[in-house]
ZAGU-388220 format. One record per residue (C-alpha): residue number from 1; x, y negated, z negated. Coordinates in steps of 0.25 Angstrom, whole numbers, m for minus. Layout:
N
sekol resi: NUM x: X y: Y z: Z $
...
# end
This chain:
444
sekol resi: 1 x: m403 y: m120 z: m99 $
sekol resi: 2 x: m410 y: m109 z: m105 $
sekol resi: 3 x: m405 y: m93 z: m106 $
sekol resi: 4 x: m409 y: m86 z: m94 $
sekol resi: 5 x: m418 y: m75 z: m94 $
sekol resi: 6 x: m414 y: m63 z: m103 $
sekol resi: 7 x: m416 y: m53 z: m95 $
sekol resi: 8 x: m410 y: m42 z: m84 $
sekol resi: 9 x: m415 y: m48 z: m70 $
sekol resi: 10 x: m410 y: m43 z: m56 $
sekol resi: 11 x: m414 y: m51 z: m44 $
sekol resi: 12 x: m406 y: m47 z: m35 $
sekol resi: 13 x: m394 y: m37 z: m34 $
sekol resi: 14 x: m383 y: m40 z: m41 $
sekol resi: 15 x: m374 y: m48 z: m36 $
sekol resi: 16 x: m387 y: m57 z: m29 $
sekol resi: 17 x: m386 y: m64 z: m17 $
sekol resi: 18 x: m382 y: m76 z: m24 $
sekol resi: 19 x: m369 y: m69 z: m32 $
sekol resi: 20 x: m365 y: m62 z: m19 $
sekol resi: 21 x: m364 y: m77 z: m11 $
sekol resi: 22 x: m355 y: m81 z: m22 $
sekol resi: 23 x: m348 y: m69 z: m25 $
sekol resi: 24 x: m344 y: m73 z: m8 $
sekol resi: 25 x: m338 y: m86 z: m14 $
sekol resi: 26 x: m331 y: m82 z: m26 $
sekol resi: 27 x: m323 y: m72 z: m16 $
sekol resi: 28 x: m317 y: m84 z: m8 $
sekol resi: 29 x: m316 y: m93 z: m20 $
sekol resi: 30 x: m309 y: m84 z: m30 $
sekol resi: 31 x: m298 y: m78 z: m33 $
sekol resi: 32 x: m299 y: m62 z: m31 $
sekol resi: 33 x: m293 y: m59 z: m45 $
sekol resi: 34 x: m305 y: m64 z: m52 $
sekol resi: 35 x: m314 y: m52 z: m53 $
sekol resi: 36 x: m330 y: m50 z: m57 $
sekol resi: 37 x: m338 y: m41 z: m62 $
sekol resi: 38 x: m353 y: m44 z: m59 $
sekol resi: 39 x: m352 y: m52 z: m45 $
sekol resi: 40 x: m364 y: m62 z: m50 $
sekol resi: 41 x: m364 y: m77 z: m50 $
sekol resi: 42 x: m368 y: m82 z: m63 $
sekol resi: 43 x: m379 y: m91 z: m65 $
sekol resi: 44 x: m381 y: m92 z: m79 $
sekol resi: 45 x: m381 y: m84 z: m91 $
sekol resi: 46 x: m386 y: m82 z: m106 $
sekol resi: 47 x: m390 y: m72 z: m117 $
sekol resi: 48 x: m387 y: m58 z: m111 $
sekol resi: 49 x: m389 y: m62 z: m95 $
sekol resi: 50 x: m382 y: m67 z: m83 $
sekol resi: 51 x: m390 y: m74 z: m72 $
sekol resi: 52 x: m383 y: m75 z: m58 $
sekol resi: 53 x: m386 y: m82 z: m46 $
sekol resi: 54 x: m397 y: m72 z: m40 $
sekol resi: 55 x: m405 y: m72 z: m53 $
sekol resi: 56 x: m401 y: m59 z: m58 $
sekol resi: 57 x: m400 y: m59 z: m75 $
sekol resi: 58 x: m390 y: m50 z: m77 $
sekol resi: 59 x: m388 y: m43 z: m93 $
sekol resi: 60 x: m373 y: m49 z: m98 $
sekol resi: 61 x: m367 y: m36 z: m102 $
sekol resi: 62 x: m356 y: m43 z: m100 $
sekol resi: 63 x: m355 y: m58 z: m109 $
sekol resi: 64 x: m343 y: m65 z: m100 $
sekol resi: 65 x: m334 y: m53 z: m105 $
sekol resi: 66 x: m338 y: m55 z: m120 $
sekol resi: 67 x: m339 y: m71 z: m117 $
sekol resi: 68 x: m354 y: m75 z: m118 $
sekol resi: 69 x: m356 y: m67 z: m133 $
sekol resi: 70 x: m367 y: m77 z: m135 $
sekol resi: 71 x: m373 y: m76 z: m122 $
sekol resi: 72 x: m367 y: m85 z: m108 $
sekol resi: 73 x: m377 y: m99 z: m112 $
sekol resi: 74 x: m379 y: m100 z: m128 $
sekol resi: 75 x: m387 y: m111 z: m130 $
sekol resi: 76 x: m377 y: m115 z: m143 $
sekol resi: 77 x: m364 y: m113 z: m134 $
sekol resi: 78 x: m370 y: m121 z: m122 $
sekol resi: 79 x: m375 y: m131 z: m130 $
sekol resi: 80 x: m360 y: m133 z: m137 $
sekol resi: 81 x: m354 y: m133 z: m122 $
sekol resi: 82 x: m364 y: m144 z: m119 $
sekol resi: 83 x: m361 y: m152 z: m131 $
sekol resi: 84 x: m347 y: m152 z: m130 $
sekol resi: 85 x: m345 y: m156 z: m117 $
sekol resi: 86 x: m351 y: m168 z: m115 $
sekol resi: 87 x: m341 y: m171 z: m125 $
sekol resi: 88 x: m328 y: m168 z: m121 $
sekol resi: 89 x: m324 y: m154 z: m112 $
sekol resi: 90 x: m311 y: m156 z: m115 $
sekol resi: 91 x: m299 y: m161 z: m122 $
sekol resi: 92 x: m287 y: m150 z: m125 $
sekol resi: 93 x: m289 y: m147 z: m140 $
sekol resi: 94 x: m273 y: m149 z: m140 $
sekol resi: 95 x: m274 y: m163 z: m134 $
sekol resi: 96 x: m286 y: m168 z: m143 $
sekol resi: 97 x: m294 y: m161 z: m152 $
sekol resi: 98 x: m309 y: m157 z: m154 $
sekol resi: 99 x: m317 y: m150 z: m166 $
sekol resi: 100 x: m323 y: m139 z: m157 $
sekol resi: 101 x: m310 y: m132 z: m157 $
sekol resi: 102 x: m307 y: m134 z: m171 $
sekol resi: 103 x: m321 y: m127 z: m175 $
sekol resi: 104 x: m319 y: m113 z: m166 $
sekol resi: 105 x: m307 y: m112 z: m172 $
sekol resi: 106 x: m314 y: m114 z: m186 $
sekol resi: 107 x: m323 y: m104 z: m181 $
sekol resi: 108 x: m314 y: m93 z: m177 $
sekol resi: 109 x: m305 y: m95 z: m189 $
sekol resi: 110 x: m318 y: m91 z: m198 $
sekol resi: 111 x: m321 y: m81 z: m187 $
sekol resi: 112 x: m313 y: m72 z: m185 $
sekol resi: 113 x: m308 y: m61 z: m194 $
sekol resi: 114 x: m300 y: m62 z: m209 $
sekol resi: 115 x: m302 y: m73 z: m219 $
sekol resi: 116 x: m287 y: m77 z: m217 $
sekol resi: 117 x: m283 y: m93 z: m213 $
sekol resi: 118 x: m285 y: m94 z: m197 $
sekol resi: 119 x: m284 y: m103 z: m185 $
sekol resi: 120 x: m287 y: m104 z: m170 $
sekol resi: 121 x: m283 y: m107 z: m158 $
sekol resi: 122 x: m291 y: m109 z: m146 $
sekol resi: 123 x: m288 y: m105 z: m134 $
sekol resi: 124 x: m297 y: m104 z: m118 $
sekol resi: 125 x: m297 y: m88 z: m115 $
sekol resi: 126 x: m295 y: m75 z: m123 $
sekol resi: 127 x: m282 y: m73 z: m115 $
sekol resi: 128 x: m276 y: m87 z: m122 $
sekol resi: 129 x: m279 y: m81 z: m135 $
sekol resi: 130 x: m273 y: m70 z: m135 $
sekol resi: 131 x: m261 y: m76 z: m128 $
sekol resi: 132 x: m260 y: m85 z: m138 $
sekol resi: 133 x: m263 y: m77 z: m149 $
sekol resi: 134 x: m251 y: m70 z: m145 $
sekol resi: 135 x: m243 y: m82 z: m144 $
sekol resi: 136 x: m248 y: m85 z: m159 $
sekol resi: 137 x: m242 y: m70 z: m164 $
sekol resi: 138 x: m230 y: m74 z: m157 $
sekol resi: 139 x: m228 y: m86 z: m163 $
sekol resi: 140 x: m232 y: m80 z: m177 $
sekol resi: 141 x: m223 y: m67 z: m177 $
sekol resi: 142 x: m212 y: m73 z: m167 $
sekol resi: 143 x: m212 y: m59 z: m161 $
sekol resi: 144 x: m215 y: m56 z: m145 $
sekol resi: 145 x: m223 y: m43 z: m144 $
sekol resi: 146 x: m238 y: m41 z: m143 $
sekol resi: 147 x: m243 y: m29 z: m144 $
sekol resi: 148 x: m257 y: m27 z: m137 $
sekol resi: 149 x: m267 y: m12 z: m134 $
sekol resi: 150 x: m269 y: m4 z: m122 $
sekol resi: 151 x: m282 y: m8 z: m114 $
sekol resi: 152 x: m280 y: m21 z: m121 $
sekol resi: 153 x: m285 y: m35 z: m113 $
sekol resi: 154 x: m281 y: m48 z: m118 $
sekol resi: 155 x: m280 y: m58 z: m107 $
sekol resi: 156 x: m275 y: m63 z: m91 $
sekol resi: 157 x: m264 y: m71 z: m95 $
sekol resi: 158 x: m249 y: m66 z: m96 $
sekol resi: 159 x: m248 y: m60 z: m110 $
sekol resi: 160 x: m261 y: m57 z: m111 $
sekol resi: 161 x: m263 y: m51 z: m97 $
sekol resi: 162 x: m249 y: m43 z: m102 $
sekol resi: 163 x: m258 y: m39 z: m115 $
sekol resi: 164 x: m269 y: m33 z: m107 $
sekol resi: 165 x: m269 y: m17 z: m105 $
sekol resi: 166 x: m276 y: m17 z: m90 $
sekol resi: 167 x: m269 y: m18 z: m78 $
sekol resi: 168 x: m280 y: m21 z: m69 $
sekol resi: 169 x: m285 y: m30 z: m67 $
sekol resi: 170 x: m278 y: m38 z: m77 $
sekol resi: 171 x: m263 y: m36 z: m75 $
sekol resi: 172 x: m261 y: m31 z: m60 $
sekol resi: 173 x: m251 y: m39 z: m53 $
sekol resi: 174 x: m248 y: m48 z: m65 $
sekol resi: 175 x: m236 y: m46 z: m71 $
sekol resi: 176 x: m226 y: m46 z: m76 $
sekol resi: 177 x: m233 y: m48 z: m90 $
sekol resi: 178 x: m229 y: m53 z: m103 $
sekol resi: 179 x: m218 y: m46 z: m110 $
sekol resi: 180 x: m219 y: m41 z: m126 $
sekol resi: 181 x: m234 y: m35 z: m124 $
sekol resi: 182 x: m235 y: m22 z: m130 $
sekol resi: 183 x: m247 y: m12 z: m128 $
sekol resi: 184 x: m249 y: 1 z: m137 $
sekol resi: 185 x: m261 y: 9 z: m134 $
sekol resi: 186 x: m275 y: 6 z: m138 $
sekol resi: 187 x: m284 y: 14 z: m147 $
sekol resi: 188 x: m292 y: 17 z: m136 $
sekol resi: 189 x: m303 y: 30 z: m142 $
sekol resi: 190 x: m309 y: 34 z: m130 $
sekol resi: 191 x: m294 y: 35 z: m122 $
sekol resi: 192 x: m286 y: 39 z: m134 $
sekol resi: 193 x: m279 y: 52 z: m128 $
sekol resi: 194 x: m279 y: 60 z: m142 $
sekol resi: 195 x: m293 y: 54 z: m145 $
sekol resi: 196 x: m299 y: 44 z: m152 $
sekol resi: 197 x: m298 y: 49 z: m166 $
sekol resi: 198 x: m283 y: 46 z: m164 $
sekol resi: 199 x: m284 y: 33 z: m155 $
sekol resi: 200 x: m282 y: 23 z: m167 $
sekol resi: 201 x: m268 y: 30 z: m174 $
sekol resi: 202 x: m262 y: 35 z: m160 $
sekol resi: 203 x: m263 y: 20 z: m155 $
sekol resi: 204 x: m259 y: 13 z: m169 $
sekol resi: 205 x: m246 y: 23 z: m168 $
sekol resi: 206 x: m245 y: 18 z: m154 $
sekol resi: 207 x: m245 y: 4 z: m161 $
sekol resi: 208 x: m236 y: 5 z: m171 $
sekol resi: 209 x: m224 y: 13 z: m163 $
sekol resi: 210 x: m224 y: 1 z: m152 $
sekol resi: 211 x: m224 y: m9 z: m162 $
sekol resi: 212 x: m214 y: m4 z: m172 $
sekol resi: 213 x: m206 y: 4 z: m162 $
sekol resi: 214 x: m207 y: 0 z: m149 $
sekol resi: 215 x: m208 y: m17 z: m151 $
sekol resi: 216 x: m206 y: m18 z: m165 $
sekol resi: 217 x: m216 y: m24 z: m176 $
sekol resi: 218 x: m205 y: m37 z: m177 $
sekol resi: 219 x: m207 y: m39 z: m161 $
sekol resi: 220 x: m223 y: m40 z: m161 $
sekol resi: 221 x: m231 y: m53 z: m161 $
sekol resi: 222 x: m245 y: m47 z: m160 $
sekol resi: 223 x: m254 y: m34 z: m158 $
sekol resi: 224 x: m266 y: m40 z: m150 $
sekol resi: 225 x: m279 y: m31 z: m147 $
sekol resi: 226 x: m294 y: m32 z: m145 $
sekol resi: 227 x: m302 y: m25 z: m157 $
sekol resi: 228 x: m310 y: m20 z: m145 $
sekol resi: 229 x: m304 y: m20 z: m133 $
sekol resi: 230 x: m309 y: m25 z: m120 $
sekol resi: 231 x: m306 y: m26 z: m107 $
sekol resi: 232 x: m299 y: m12 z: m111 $
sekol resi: 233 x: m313 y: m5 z: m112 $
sekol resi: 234 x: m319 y: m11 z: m126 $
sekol resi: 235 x: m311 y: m2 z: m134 $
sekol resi: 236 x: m314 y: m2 z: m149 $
sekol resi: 237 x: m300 y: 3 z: m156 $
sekol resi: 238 x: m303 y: 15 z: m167 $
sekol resi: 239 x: m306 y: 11 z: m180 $
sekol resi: 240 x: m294 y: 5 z: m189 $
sekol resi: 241 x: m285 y: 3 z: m176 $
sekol resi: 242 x: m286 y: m11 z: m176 $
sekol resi: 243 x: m284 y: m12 z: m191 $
sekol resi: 244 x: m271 y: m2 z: m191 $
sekol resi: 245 x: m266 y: m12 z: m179 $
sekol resi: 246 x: m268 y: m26 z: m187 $
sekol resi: 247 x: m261 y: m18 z: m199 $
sekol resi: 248 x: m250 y: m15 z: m191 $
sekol resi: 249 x: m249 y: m29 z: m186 $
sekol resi: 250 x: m249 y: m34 z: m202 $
sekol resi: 251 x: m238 y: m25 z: m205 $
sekol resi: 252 x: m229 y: m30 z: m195 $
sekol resi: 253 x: m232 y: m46 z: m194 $
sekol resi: 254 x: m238 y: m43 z: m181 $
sekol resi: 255 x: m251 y: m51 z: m176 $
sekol resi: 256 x: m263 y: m45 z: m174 $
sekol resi: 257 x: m270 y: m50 z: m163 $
sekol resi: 258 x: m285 y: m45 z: m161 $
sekol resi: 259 x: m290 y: m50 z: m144 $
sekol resi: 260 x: m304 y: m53 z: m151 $
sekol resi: 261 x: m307 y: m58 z: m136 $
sekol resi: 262 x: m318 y: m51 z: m133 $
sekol resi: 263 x: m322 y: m44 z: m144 $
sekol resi: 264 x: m325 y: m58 z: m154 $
sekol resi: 265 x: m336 y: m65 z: m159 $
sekol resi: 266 x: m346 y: m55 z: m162 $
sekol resi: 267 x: m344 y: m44 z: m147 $
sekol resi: 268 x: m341 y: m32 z: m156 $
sekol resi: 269 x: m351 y: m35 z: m168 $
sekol resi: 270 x: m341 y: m43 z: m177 $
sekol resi: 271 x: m336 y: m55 z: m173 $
sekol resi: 272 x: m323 y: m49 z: m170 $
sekol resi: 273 x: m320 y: m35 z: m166 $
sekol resi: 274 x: m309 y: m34 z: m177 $
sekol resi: 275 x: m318 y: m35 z: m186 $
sekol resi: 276 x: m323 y: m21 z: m185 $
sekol resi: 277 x: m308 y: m16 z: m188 $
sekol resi: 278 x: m305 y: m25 z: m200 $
sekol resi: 279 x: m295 y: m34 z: m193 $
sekol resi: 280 x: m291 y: m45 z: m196 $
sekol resi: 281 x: m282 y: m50 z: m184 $
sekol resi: 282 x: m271 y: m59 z: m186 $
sekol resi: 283 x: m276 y: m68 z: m173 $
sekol resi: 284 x: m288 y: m66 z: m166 $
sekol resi: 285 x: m290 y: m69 z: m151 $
sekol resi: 286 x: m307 y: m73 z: m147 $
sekol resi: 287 x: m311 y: m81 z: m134 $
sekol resi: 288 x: m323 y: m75 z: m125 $
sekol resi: 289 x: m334 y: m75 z: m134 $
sekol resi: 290 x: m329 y: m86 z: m142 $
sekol resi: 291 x: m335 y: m98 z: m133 $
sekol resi: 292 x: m349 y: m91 z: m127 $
sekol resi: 293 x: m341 y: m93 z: m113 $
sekol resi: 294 x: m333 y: m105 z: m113 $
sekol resi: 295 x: m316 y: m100 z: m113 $
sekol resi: 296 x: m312 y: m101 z: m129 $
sekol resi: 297 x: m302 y: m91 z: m133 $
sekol resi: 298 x: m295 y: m91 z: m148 $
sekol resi: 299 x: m285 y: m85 z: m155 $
sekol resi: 300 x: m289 y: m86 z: m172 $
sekol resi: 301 x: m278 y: m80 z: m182 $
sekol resi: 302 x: m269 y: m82 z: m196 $
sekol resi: 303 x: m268 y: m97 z: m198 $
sekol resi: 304 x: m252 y: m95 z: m199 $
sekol resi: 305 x: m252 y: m86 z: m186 $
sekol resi: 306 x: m260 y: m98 z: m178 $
sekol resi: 307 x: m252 y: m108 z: m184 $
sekol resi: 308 x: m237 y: m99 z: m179 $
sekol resi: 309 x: m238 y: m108 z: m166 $
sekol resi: 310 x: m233 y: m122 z: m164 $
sekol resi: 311 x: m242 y: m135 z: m162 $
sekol resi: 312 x: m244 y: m132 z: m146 $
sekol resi: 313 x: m241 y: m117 z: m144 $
sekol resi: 314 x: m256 y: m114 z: m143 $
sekol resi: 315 x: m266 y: m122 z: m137 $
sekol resi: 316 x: m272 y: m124 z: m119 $
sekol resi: 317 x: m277 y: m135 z: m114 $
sekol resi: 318 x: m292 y: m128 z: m114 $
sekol resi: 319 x: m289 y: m122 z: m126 $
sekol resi: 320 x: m301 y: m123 z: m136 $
sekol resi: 321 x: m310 y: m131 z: m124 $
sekol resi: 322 x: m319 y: m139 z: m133 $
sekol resi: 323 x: m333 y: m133 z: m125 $
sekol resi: 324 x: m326 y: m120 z: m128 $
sekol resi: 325 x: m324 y: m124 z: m142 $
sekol resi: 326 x: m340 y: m128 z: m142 $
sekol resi: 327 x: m345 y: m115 z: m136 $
sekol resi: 328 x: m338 y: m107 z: m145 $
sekol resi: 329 x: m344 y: m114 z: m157 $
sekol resi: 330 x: m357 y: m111 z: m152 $
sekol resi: 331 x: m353 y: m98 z: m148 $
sekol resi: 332 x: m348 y: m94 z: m161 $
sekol resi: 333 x: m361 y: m100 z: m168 $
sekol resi: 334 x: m370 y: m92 z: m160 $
sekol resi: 335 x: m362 y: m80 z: m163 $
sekol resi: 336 x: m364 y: m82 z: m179 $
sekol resi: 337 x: m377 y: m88 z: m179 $
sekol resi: 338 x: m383 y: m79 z: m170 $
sekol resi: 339 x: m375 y: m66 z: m175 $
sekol resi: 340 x: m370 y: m61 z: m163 $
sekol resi: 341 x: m360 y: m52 z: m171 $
sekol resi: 342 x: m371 y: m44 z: m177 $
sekol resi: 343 x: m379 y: m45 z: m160 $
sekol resi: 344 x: m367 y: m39 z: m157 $
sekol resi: 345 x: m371 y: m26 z: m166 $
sekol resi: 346 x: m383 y: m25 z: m163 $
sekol resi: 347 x: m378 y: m22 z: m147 $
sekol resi: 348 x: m370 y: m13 z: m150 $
sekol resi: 349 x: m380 y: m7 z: m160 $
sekol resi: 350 x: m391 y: m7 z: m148 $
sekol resi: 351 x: m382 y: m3 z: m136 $
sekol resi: 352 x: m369 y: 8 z: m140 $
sekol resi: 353 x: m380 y: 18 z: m143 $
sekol resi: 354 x: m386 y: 16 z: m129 $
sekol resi: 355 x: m371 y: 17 z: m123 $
sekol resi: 356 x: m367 y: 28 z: m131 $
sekol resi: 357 x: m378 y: 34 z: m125 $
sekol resi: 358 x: m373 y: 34 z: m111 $
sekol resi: 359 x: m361 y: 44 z: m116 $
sekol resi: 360 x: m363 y: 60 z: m114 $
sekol resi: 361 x: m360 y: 71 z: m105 $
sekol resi: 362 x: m360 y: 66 z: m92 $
sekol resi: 363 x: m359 y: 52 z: m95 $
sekol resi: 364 x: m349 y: 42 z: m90 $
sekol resi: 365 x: m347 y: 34 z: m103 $
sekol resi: 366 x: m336 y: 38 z: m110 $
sekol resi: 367 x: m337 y: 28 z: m123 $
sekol resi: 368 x: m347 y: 20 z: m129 $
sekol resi: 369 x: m338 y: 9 z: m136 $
sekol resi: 370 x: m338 y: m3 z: m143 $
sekol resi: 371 x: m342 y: m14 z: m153 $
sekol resi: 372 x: m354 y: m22 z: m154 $
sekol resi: 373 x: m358 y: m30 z: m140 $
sekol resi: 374 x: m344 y: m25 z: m135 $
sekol resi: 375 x: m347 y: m11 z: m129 $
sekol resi: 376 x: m342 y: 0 z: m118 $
sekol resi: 377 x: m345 y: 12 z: m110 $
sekol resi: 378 x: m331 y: 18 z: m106 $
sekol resi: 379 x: m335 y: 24 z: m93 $
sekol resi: 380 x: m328 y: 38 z: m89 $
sekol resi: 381 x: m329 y: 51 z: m79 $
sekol resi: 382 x: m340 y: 58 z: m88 $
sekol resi: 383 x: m334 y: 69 z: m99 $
sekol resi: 384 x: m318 y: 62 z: m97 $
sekol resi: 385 x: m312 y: 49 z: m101 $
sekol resi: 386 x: m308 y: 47 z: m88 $
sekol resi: 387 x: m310 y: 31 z: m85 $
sekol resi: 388 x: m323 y: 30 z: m75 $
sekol resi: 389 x: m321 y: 15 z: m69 $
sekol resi: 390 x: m329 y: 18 z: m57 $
sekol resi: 391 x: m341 y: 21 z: m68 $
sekol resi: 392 x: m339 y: 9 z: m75 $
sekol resi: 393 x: m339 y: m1 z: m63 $
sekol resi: 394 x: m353 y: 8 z: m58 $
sekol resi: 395 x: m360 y: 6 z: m71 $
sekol resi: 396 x: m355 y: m11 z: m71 $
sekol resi: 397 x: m361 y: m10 z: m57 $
sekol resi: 398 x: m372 y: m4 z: m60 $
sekol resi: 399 x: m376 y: m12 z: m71 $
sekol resi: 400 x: m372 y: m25 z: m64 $
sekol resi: 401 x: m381 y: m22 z: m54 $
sekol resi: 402 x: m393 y: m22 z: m63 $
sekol resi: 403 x: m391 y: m32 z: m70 $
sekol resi: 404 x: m383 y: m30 z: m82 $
sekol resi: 405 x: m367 y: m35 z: m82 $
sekol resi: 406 x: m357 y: m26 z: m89 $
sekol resi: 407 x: m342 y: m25 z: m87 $
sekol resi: 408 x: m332 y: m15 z: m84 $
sekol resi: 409 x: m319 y: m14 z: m92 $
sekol resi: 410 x: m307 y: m5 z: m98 $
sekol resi: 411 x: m296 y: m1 z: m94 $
sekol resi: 412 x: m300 y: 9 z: m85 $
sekol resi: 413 x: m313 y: m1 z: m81 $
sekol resi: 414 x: m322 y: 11 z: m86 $
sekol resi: 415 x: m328 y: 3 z: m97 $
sekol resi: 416 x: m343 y: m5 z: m96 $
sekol resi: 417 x: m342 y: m14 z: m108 $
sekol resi: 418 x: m355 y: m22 z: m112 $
sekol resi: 419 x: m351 y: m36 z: m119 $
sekol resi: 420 x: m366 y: m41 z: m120 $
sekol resi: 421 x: m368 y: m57 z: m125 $
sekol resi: 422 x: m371 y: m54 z: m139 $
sekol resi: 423 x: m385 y: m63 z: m139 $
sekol resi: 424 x: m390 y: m53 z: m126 $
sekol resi: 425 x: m404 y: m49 z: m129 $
sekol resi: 426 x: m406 y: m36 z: m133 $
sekol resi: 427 x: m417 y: m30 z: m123 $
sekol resi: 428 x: m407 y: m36 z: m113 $
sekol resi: 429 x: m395 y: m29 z: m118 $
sekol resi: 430 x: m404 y: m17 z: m118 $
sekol resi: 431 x: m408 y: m17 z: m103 $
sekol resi: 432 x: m393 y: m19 z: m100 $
sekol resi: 433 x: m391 y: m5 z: m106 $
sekol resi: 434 x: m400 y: 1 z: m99 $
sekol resi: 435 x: m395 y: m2 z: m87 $
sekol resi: 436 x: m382 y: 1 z: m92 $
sekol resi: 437 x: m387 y: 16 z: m96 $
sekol resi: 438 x: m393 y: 17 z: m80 $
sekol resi: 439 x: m379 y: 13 z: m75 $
sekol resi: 440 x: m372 y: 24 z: m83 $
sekol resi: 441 x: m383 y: 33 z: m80 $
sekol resi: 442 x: m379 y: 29 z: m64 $
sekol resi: 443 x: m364 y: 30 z: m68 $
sekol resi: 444 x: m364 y: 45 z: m72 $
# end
């Protein structure tokens, strides 16, 4: 099936007819803790456009949450899918073994950052990873504590549910949680109370007094953080915090761990976000963009940190799926062939001066932030710093409603943040800006 058509196309209100009748059905069917953001039924997908089930072409602002880097239908992923299975869908990689897991491994061990001896081990989601990326620092150090940040998100599972900053929606009514998770504050520029010039030493010193005072450098396994945090508000750490943080780790056996979730393969102009700090992370966890849709996750590290745990300590029965092997090989081609670390450049390069745009007196947009095709509008009562939720969700609807899906995020849920499939044409990506600068202009 080809693309569908590459343009902005609203045929009837948003949610249609079509969406609302199933929307119906979903409400009996499902269970009430499974949220949405956009109420459409999907039909298909590609490039930088969602078609639902009334016809409209809405502009993918939004890529499956970082998923669909190379659009939702790469005619080089699709055709891996294809040919994989009608060979075999499965066999548990534990049970017997096949070459497509073997070659992502391959892949990410030349991939990922430092030219130091590496192995992988795949896993299904991006929770699993770091759960188990955990599980490898424990094994390696034999101490129990992890230390993660404030506004940190690693997962839904138990530890990694215990890991994560926000309460809700994520950990509301769920505990108790995982004992030996440490949190210390985030570097967080545009909150930091004695301003952003001394965000990055205030919050290393933070670091340093918890882990050499209050759980002592001998107790921790691992200091895990996103190069760019997410779900916490796409918050880009200061310039040589994320260095000083690895040192520190270094200097006292600890692992480092970078959540490279959804910052990997090529969202924030490297292929890695770490990359723009120098780091070279001890493990490093990937998943969402790494199979162009299908569920892959992985955690890639130092050969004798991989190898800490015992034949059978890692693995899951879905672990490394051999079509999710497949997609990613096609997804990580298409990434490098087509240089979708440099696309990634190149949006940032054609949209933050737009966004930045939007500040000034008056405005509600607090912050322009970001790296690459990873970029946000902190949204806020105009002249404070006080968190404006209600603005955020008004510009989400608002855009939804013409067309163009963003999503909402941070802590505070005041942050719009624009995750675009790298291969989105440009013209396309421009209309959705526009109607981005309407909805702000609606907002103030």
């Amino acid at each position: 099936m080809s693309q569908p058509e590459q343009r902005r196309i609203v045929a009837t209100a948003i949610p249609g007819p079509a969406s609302t009748a199933l929307q119906e059905q979903r409400s009996a069917e499902l269970a009430g803790g499974l949220g949405t953001t956009m109420p459409v039924f999907v039909e298909r997908a590609g490039g930088g456009v969602v078609v639902d089930v009334d016809g409209n072409h809405i502009i993918d602002l939004a890529s499956g949450i970082a998923v669909t880097s190379v659009g939702a239908a790469h005619p080089e992923v699709v055709r891996r899918i294809t040919e994989q299975a009608e060979r075999f869908t499965h066999t548990c990689f534990l049970v017997t073994q096949y070459e497509g897991f073997v070659e992502v491994a391959a892949a990410l061990n030349r991939l990922t950052p430092g030219d130091h001896a590496k192995k992988t081990a795949l896993f299904t989601t991006g929770s699993e990873a770091v759960e188990n990326a955990v599980k490898i620092a424990r094994a390696a150090t034999g101490r129990p504590a992890v230390v993660v940040l404030g506004h940190a998100y690693h997962g839904r599972t138990l530890l990694t549910m215990s890991m994560t900053g926000k309460n809700v929606p994520y950990k509301d009514g769920f505990g108790p949680f995982a004992p030996e998770v440490y949190r210390v504050p985030s570097p967080y520029p545009f909150r930091w109370p004695s301003g952003p010039e001394h965000a990055a030493e205030e919050a290393l010193a933070a670091l340093r007094e918890t882990v050499l005072t209050q759980i002592g450098a001998h107790n921790v396994a691992a200091i895990v953080a996103e190069p760019i945090q997410g779900e916490g508000g796409f918050i880009v750490p200061p310039a040589g915090y994320l260095k000083a943080v690895q040192e520190l780790a270094t200097e006292h056996g600890i692992v480092f761990v970078a959540d490279e979730i959804q910052t990997g393969f090529g969202r924030t102009g490297a292929m890695f976000a770490c990359e723009h700090d120098g780091v070279v992370p001890d493990l490093v966890t990937t998943a969402k963009a790494l199979a162009g849709g299908m569920p892959l996750a992985a955690v890639t590290g130092r050969a004798e940190l991989m190898d800490s745990v015992a034949p059978g300590g890692l693995g899951g029965t879905y672990a490394g799926n051999p079509v999710a092997c497949a997609a990613a090989l096609g997804t990580l081609e298409v990434i490098e062939r087509d240089g979708l670390v440099e696309r990634a450049r190149e949006i940032e390069a054609r949209v933050r001066p737009r966004l930045e745009a939007l500040q000034g007196a008056g405005s509600p947009v607090g912050e322009v932030r970001g790296r690459g095709a990873m970029l946000a509008l902190e949204l806020v009562r105009p002249g404070t710093t006080e968190p404006a939720p209600d603005i955020a969700r008004a510009i989400a609807a608002h855009c939804h409603r013409e067309g163009v899906l963003t999503l909402v995020c941070g802590t505070f849920g005041n942050v719009i943040r624009l995750l675009p499939p790298l291969v989105i044409p440009m013209d396309l990506l421009d209309e959705a800006v526009t109607v981005l600068e309407s909805a702000v202009a609606a907002a103030r």
